[in-house]
RODO-2510 file (C-alpha; in nm, 4 decimals, decimal comma):
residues 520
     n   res          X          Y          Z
     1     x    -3,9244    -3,4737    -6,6518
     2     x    -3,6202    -3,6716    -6,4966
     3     x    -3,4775    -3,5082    -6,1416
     4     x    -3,1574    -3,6346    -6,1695
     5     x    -2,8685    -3,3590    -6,2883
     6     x    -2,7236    -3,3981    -6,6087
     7     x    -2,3570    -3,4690    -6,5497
     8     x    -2,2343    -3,1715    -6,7099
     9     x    -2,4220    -3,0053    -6,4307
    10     x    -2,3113    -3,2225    -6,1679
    11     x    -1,9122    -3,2111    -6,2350
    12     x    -1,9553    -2,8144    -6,3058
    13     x    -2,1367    -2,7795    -5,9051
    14     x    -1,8201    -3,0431    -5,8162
    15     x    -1,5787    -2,8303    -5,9363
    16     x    -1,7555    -2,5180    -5,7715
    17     x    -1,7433    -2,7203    -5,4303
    18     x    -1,3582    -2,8102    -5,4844
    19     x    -1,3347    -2,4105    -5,6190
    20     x    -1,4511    -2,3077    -5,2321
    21     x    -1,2933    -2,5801    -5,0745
    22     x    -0,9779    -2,4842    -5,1771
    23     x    -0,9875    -2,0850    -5,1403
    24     x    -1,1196    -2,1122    -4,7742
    25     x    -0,8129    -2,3481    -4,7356
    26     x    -0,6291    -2,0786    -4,8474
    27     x    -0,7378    -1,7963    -4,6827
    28     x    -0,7054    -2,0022    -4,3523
    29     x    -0,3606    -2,0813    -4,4136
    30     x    -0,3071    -1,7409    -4,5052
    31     x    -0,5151    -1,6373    -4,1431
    32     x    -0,2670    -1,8705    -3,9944
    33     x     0,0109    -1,7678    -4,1423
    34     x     0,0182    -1,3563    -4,0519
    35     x    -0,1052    -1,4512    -3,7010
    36     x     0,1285    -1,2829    -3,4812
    37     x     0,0289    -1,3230    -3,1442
    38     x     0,0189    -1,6762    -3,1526
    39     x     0,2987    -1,9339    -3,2065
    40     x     0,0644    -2,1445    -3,4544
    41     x     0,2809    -2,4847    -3,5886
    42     x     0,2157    -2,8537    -3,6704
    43     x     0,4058    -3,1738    -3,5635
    44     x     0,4233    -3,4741    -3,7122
    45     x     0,3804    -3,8123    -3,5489
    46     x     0,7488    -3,8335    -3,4153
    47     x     0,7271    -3,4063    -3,2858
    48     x     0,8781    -3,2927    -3,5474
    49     x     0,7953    -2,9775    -3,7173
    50     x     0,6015    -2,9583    -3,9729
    51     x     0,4663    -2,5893    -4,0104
    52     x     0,5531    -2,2816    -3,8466
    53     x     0,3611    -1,9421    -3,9220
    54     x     0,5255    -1,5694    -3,8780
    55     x     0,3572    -1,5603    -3,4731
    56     x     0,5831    -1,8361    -3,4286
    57     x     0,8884    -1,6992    -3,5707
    58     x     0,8143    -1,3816    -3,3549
    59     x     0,7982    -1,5660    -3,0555
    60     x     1,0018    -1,8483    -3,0495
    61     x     1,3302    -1,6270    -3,2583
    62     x     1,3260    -1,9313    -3,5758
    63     x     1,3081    -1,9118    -3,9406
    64     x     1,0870    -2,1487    -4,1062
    65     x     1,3928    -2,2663    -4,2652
    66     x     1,5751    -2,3343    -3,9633
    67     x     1,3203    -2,5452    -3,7832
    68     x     1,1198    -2,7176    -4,0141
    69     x     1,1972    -3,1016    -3,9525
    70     x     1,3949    -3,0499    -3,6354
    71     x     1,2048    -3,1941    -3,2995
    72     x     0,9821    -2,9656    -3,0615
    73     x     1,2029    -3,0618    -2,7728
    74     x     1,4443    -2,8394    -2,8589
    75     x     1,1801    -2,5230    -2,7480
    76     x     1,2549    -2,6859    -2,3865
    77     x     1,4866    -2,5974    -2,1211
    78     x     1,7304    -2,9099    -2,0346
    79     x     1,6202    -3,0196    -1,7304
    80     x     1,2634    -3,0781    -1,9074
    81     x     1,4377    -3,2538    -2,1808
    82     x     1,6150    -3,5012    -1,9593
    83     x     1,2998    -3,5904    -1,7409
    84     x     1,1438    -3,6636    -2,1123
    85     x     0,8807    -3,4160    -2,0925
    86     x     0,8526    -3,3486    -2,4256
    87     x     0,7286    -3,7019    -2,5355
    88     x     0,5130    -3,7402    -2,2239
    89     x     0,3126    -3,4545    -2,3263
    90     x     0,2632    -3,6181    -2,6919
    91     x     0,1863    -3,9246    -2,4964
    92     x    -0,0737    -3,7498    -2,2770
    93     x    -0,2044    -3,5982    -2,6142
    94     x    -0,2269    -3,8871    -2,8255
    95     x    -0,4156    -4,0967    -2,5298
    96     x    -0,6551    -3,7343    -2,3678
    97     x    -0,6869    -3,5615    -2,7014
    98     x    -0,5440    -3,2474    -2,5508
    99     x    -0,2587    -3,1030    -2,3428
   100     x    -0,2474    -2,7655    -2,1975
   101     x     0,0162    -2,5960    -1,9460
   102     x     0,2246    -2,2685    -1,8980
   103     x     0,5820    -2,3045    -1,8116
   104     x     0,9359    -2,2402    -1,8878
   105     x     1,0539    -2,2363    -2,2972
   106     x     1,3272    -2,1452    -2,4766
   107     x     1,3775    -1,9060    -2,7726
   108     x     1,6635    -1,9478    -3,0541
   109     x     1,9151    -1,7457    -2,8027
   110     x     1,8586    -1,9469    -2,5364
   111     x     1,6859    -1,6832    -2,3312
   112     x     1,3753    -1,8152    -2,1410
   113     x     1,0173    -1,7043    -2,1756
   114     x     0,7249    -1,8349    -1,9701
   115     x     0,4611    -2,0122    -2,2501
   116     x     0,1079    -2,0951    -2,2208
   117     x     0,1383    -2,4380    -2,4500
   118     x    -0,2226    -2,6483    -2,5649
   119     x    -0,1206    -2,9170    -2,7890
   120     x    -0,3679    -3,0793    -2,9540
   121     x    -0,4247    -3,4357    -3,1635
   122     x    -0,5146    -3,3897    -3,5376
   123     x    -0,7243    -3,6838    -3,6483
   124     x    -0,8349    -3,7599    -4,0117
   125     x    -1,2047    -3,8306    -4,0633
   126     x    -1,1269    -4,2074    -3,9839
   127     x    -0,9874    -4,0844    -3,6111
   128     x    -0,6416    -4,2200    -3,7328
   129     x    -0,3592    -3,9732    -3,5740
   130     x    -0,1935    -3,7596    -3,8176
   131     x    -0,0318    -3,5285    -3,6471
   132     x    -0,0374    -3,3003    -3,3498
   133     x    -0,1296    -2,9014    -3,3240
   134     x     0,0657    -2,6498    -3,0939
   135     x    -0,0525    -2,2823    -3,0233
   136     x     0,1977    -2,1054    -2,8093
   137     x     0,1794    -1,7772    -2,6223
   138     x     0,4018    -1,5725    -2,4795
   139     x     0,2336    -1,4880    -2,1052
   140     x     0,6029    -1,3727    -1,9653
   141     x     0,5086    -0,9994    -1,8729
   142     x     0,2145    -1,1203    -1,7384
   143     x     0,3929    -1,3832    -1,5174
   144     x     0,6393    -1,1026    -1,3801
   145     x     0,4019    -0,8953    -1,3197
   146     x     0,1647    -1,1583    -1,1016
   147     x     0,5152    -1,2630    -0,9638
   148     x     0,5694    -0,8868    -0,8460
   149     x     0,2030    -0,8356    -0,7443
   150     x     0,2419    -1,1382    -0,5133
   151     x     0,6094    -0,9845    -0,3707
   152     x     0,4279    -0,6954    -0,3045
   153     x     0,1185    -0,8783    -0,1270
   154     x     0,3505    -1,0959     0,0078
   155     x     0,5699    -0,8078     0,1637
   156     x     0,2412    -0,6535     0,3320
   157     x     0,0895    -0,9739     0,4362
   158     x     0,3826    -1,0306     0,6374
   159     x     0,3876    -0,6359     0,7725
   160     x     0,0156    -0,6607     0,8734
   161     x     0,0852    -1,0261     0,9977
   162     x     0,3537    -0,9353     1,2204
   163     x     0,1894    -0,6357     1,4300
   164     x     0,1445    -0,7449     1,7331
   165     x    -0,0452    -0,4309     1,9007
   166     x    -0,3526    -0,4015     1,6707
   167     x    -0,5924    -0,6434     1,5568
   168     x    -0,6419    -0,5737     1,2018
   169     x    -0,8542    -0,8409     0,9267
   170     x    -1,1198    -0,8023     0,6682
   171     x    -1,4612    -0,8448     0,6669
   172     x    -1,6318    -0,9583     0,3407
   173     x    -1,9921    -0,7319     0,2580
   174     x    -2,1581    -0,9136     0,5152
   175     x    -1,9431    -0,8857     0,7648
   176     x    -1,7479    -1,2599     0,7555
   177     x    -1,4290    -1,2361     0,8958
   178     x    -1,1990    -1,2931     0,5580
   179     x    -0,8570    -1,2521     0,7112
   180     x    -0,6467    -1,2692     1,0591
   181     x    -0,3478    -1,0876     1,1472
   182     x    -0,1760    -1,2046     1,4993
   183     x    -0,2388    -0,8876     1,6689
   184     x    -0,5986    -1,0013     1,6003
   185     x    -0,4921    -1,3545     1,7433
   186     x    -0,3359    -1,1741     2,0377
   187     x    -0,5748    -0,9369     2,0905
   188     x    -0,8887    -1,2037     2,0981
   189     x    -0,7489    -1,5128     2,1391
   190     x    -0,8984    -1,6775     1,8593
   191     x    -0,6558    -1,8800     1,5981
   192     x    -0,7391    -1,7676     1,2598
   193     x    -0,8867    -2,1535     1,1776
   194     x    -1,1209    -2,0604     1,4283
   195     x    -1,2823    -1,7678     1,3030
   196     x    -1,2399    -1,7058     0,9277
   197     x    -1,5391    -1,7186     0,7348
   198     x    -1,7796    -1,6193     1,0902
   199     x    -1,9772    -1,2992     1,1413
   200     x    -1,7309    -1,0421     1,3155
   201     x    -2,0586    -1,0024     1,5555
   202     x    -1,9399    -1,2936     1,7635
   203     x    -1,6560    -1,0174     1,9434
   204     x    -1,9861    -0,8010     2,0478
   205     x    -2,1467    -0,8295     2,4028
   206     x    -2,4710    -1,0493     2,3723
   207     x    -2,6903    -0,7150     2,4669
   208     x    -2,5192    -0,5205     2,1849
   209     x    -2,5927    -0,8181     1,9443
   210     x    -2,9693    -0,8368     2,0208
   211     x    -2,9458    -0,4456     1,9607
   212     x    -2,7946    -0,5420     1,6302
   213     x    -2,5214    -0,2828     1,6884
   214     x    -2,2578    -0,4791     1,4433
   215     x    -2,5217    -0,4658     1,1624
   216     x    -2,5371    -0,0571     1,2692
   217     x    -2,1704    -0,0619     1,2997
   218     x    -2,1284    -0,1608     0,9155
   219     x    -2,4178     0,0487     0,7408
   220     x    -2,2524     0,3649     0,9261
   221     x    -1,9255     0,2615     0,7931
   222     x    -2,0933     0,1506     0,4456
   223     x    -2,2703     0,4890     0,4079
   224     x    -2,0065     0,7309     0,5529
   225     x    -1,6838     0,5422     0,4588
   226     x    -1,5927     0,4581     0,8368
   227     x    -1,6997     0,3953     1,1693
   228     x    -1,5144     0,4515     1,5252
   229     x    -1,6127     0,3996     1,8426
   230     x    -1,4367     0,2554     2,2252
   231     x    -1,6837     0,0162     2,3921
   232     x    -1,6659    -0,3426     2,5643
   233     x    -1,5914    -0,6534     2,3156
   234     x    -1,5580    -0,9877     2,4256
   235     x    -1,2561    -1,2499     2,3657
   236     x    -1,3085    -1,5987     2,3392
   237     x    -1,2830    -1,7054     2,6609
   238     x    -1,6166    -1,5260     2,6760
   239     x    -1,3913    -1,2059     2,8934
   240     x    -1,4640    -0,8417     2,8247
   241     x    -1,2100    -0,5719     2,6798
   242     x    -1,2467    -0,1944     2,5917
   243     x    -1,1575    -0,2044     2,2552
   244     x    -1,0981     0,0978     2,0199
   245     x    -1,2506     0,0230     1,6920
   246     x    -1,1927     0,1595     1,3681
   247     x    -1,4095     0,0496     1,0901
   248     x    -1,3475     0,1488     0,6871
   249     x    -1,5508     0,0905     0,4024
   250     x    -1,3668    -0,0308     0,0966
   251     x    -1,4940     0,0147    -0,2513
   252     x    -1,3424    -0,0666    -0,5963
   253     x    -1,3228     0,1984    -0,8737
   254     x    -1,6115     0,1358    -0,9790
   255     x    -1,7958     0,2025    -0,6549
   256     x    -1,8641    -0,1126    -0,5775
   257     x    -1,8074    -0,2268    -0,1913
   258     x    -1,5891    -0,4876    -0,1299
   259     x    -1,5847    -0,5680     0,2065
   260     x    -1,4194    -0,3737     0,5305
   261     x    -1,0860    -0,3114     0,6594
   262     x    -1,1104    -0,3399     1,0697
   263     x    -0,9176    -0,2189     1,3566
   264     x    -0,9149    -0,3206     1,7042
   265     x    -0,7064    -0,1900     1,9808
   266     x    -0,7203    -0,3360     2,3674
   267     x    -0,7703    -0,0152     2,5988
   268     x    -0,8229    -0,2110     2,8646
   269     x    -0,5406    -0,1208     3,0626
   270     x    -0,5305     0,2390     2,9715
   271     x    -0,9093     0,2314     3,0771
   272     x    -0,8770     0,0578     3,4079
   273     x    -0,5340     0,2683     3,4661
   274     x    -0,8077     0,5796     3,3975
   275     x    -1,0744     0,4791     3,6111
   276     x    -0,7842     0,4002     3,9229
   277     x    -0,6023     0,7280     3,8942
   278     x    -0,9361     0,9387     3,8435
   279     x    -0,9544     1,0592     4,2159
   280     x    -0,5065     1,1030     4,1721
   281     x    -0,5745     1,2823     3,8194
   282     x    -0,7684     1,5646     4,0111
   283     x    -0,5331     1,5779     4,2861
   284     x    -0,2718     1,6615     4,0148
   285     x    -0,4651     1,8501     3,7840
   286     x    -0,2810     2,1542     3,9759
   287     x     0,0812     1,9756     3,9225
   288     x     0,0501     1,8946     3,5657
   289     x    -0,1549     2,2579     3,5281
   290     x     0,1927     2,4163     3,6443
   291     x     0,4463     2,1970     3,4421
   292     x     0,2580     2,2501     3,1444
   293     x     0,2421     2,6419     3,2464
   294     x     0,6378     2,6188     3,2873
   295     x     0,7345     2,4292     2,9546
   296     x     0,4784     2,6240     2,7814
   297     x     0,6232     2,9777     2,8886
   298     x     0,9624     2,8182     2,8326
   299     x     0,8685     2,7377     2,4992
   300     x     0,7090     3,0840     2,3918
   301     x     0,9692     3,2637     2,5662
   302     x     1,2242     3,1117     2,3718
   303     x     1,1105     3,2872     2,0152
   304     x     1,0026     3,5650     2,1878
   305     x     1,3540     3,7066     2,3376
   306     x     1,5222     3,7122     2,0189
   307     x     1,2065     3,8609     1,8504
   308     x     1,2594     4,1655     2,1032
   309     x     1,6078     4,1953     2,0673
   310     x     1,5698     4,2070     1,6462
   311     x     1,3224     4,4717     1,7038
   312     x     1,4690     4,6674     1,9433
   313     x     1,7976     4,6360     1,6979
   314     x     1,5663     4,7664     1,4229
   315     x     1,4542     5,0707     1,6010
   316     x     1,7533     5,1574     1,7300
   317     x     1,8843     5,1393     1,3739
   318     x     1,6128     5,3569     1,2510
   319     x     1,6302     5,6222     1,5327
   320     x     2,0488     5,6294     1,4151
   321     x     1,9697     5,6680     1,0470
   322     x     1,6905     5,9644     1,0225
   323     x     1,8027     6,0893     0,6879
   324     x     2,0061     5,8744     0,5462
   325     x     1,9637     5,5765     0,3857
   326     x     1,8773     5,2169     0,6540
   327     x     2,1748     4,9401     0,5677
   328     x     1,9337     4,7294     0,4212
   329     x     2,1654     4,3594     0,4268
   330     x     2,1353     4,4215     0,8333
   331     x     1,7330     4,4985     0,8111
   332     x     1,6601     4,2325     0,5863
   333     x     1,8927     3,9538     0,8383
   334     x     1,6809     4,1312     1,1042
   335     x     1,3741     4,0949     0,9833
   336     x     1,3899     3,7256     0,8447
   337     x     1,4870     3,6175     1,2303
   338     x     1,1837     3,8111     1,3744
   339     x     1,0209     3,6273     1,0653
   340     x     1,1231     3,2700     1,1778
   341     x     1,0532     3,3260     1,5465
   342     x     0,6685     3,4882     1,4465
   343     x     0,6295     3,1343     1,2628
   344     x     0,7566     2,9632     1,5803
   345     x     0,5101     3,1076     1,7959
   346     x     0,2279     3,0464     1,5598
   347     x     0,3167     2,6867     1,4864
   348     x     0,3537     2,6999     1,8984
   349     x     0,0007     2,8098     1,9386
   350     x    -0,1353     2,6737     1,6526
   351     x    -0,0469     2,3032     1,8434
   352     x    -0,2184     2,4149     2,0996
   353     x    -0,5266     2,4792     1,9761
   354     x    -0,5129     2,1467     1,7434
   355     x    -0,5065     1,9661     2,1354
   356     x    -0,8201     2,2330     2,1920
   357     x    -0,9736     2,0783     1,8902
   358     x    -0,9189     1,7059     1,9223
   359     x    -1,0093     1,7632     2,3052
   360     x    -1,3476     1,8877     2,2349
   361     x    -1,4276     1,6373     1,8993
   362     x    -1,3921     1,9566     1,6661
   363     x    -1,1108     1,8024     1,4404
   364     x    -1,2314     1,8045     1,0761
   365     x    -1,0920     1,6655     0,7853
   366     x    -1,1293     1,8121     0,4194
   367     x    -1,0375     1,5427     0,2236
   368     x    -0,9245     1,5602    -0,1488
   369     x    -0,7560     1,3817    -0,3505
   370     x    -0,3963     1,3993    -0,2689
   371     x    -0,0248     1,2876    -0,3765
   372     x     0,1315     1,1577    -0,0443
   373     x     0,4705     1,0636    -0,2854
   374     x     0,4728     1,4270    -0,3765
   375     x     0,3677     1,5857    -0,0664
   376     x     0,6430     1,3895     0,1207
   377     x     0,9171     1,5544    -0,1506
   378     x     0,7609     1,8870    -0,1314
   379     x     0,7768     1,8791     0,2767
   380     x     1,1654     1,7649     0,2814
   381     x     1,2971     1,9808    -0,0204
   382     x     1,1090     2,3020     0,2675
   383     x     1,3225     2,1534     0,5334
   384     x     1,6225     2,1188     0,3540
   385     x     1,8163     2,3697     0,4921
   386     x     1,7121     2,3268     0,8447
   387     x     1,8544     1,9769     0,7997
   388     x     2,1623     2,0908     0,6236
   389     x     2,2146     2,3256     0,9431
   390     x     2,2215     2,0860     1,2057
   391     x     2,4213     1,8359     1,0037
   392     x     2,1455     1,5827     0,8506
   393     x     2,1149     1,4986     0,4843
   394     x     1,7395     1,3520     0,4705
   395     x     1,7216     1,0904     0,1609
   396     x     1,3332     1,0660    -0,0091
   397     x     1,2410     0,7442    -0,1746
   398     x     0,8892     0,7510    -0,3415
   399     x     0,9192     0,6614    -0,6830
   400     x     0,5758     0,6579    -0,7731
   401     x     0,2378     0,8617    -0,7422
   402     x     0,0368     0,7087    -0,4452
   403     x    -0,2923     0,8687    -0,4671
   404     x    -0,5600     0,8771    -0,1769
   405     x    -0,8570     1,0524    -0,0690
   406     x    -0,6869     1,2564     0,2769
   407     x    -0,6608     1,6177     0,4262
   408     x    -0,3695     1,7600     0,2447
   409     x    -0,2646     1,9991     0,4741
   410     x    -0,3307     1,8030     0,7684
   411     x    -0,1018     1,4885     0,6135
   412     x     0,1480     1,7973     0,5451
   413     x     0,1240     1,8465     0,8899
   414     x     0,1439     1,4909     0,9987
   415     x     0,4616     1,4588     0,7504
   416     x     0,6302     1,7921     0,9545
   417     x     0,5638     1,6610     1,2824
   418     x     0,7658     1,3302     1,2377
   419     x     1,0620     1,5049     0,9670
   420     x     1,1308     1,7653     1,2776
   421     x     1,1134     1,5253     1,5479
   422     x     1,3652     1,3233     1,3189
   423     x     1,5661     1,6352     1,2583
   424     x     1,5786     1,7135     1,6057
   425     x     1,6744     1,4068     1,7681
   426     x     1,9029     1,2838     1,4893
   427     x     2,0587     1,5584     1,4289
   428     x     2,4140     1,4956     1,2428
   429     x     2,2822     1,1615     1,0882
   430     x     2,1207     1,0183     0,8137
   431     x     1,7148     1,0904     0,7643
   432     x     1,5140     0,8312     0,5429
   433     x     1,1812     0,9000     0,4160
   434     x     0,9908     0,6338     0,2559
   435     x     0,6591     0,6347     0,0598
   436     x     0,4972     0,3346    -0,1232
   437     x     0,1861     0,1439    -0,1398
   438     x     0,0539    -0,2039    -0,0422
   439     x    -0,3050    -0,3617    -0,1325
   440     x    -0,4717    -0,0292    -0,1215
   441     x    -0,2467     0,1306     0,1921
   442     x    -0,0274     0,4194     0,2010
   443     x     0,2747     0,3324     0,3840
   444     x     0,4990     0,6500     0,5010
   445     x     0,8127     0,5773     0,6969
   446     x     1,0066     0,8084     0,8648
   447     x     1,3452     0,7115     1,0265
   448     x     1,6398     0,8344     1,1543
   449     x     1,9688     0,7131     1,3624
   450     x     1,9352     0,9192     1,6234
   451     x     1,9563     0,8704     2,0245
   452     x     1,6085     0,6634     2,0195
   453     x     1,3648     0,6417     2,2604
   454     x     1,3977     0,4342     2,5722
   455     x     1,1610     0,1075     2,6244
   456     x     0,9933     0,2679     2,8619
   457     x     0,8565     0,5577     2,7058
   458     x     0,8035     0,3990     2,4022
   459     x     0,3936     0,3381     2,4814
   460     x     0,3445     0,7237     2,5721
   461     x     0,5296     0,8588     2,2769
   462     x     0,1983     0,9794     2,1455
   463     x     0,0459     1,1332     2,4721
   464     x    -0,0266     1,4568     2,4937
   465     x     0,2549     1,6875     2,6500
   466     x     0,4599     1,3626     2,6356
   467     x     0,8309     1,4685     2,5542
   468     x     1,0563     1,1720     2,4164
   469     x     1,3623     1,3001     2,5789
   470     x     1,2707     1,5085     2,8899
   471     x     1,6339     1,7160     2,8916
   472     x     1,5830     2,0556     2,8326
   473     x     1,7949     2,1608     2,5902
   474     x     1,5553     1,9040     2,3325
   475     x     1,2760     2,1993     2,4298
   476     x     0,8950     2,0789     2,2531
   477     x     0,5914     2,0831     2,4294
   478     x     0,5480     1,7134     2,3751
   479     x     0,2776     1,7439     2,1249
   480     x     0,3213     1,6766     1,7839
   481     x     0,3457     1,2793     1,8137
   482     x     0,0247     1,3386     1,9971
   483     x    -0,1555     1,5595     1,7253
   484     x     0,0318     1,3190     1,4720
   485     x    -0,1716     1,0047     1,6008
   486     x    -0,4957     1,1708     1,6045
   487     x    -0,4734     1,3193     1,2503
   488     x    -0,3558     0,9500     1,1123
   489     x    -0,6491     0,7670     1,3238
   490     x    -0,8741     1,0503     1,2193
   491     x    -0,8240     0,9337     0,8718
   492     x    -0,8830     0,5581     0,9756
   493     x    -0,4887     0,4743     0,9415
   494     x    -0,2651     0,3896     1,2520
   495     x     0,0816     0,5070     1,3264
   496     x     0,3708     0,2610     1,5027
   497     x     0,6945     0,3408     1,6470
   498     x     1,0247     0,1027     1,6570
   499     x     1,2945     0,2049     1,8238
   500     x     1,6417     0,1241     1,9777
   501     x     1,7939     0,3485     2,2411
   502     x     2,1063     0,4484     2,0920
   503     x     2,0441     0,3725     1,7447
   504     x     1,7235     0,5852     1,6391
   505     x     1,3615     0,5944     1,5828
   506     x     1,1224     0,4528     1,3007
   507     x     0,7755     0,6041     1,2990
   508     x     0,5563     0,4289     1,0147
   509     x     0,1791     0,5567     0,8890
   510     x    -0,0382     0,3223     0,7429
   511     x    -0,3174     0,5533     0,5232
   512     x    -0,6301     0,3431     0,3783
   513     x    -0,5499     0,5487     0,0805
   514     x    -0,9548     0,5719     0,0523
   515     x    -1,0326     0,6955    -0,3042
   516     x    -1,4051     0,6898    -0,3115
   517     x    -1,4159     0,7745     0,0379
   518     x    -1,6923     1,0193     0,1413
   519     x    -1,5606     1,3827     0,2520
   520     x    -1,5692     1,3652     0,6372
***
């Protein structure tokens, strides 16, 4: 029997072949032709167009009609045409193969959109050029959005960069140093060439190293979210310094830990300026024992005589009225006063025991997930009208939700500390509050125009029974900046003053905002 097809058979399985050929041809340009995302079109030798599918017409704002023949240069901004960009890339094409960039294009209005462009050489079977193919995209949200992503990173590198008094950089999962602020550089002398990319365990004393305390120091932090602790670290120079450290575990949202956030302050001086005056401290221990006794029965007093006076104006009101009805306008102004001044004394005493609790270590935290934008609005529309009654308007900007893992009513309290402080030495002017977030930080500000805070009482704002302004008539025990600091370190943020005498104060918080953060 012969193999060999019989032609009928072979022109019916060519005409099948051509049949297939041509429907997948079809349906591809078809494929092609609906494709929206893309900017799909053909040039011929010379660029112009030769094709142009509905992604492109989406895109790029042209008709088929209207571009088919014209030259690709015209998708380019002016500048690029007159530097001859357009036929360089063809050039680069025709001789690579393939040309790929993202950059500036222009649509049919002339408005600008940033394109990811890969132009391609179409060769027939023969490799003879017959044409070139051009996908565009449009990647112009994405671009603004990197651009603002870097503003923001940008704006917070140069924050962190530019504090002087902390040393604050990243460690990578093993404990690499992966950035270097100039605190840092201040702080240990090291330039950040120096020491990016080496183990952080080169600041420890050698006996703490061979104890492997910085291995101890990060599997704490690791397990409970962050580790603290003062103790002796050494700068380059190979000197010692009591450093306060402040390690925090950070995790991505899907658990995963990234790295650490550190903080280093030098205590030297406050330590050496504690072990002088140890001997002085106990000589007056009496002194300070009395002050304190005197602004402290200043400061209850001052509630409690119009307290007394409201009551004894209520009784006196009752014993007048036996039968008849009380004027109840009078009992209820009466009654809100003694209100107000109970809540002073409580808020008095309740400072005072928050120094009880920080003194002996008994400061806990009950962290949840919290709103700091809304918490911040909730605390100044509450002390609205004690603003409006000294003469302050207080203006909130937090436009959007920044979410962390903190002690609500302890950051409520931190938040009332700093807006009354503001309110009481700025009294008349302007109050700014200010919430946003920066590469995983909360960032509260809190300023006002105020008298400020002279230079020299600037480091002690935030000792206890520390008063600002010492004058009287300011009254305060001098402990809410104090209370303030430990609740923000507590959380493993830091808080900063700025401030010109004269011209006002600007307290700023920086929260890790900490949302897979272990409960403390």
């Amino acid at each position: 029997m012969d193999d060999r097809l019989a032609p009928g058979v072979l022109d019916g399985g060519i005409t099948y072949a051509n049949n297939l050929a041509n429907d997948a041809n079809a349906q591809l340009r078809l494929l092609i032709d609906n494709v929206r995302d893309y900017a799909l079109l053909t040039l011929d030798l010379d660029g112009r167009v030769a094709s142009w599918n509905a992604g492109a017409e989406r895109i790029k704002g042209y008709k088929a009609e209207e571009i088919l023949g014209q030259h690709f240069s015209r998708f380019y901004p002016a500048e690029d045409v007159a530097l001859g960009k357009p036929q360089l890339e063809l050039e680069i094409v025709t001789r690579e193969g393939r040309f790929e960039e993202e950059g500036w294009r222009l649509r049919k209005d002339g408005s600008r959109f940033w394109a990811n462009v890969v132009i391609t050489a179409l060769r027939d079977d023969q490799g003879v050029l017959r044409g070139f193919g051009k996908v565009t995209r449009d990647f112009t949200e994405r671009k603004l959005t990197q651009e603002r992503l870097l503003q923001s990173e940008e704006r917070f590198r140069l924050l962190v960069e530019s504090i002087q008094d902390y040393a604050i950089y990243m460690l990578d999962p093993e404990g690499r140093v992966s950035t270097w602020n100039a605190g840092a550089e201040r702080i240990k002398n090291y330039r950040a060439e120096e020491v990016l990319g080496q183990h952080f365990s080169r600041f420890y004393p050698p006996e703490e190293v061979a104890r492997g305390k910085p291995q101890r120091a990060l599997r704490v932090a690791a397990e409970e979210g962050r580790f603290e602790e003062e103790a002796w670290r050494i700068r380059k120079d190979g000197t010692r310094f009591w450093a306060s450290v402040v390690i925090t575990a950070l995790y991505d949202p899907q658990g995963t830990l990234r790295g650490f956030a550190k903080v280093t302050r030098d205590f030297t001086q406050r330590k050496q300026t504690q072990e002088r005056r140890e001997l002085e401290m106990l000589r007056d221990a009496v002194l300070a024992r009395d002050e304190f006794l005197s602004v402290a029965s200043h400061e209850l007093k001052t509630p409690l005589t119009p307290l007394q006076l409201k009551l004894t104006s209520l009784l006196r009101t009752v014993e007048a009225h036996p039968e008849s009805s009380l004027p109840v306008a009078r009992l209820a102004r009466d009654l809100d006063v003694a209100r107000r001044q109970v809540r002073k004394l409580a808020d008095l005493i309740e400072d005072l025991l928050d120094v009880s609790r920080i003194s002996m270590g008994q400061l806990r935290l009950d962290r949840t997930p919290t709103d700091l934008a809304t918490l911040a609005r909730e605390v100044v529309v509450r002390y609205t009208p004690q603003a409006l009654q000294v003469g302050s308007t207080v203006e909130v900007e937090a436009p959007d939700p920044i979410p962390g893992n903190w002690d609500q009513t302890r950051l409520e309290q931190v938040l009332t500390n700093l807006l009354t402080n503001a309110l009481k030495y700025g009294a008349g002017k302007p109050i700014r509050v200010h919430v946003r977030s920066e590469a995983g930080l909360a960032l509260l500000t809190v300023q006002d125009e105020g008298i400020g805070i002279a230079p020299e009482q600037q480091p002690r704002v935030f000792d206890r029974f520390v008063r600002a302004v010492s004058e009287r008539n300011y009254g305060g025990l001098g402990l809410g900046l104090f209370i303030t600091q430990q609740i923000v370190e507590a959380h493993g943020g830091i808080v900063q003053v700025r401030s010109t005498l004269g011209q006002g104060s600007s307290f700023t918080v920086l929260l890790p905002q900490g949302l897979d953060a272990k409960p403390d």
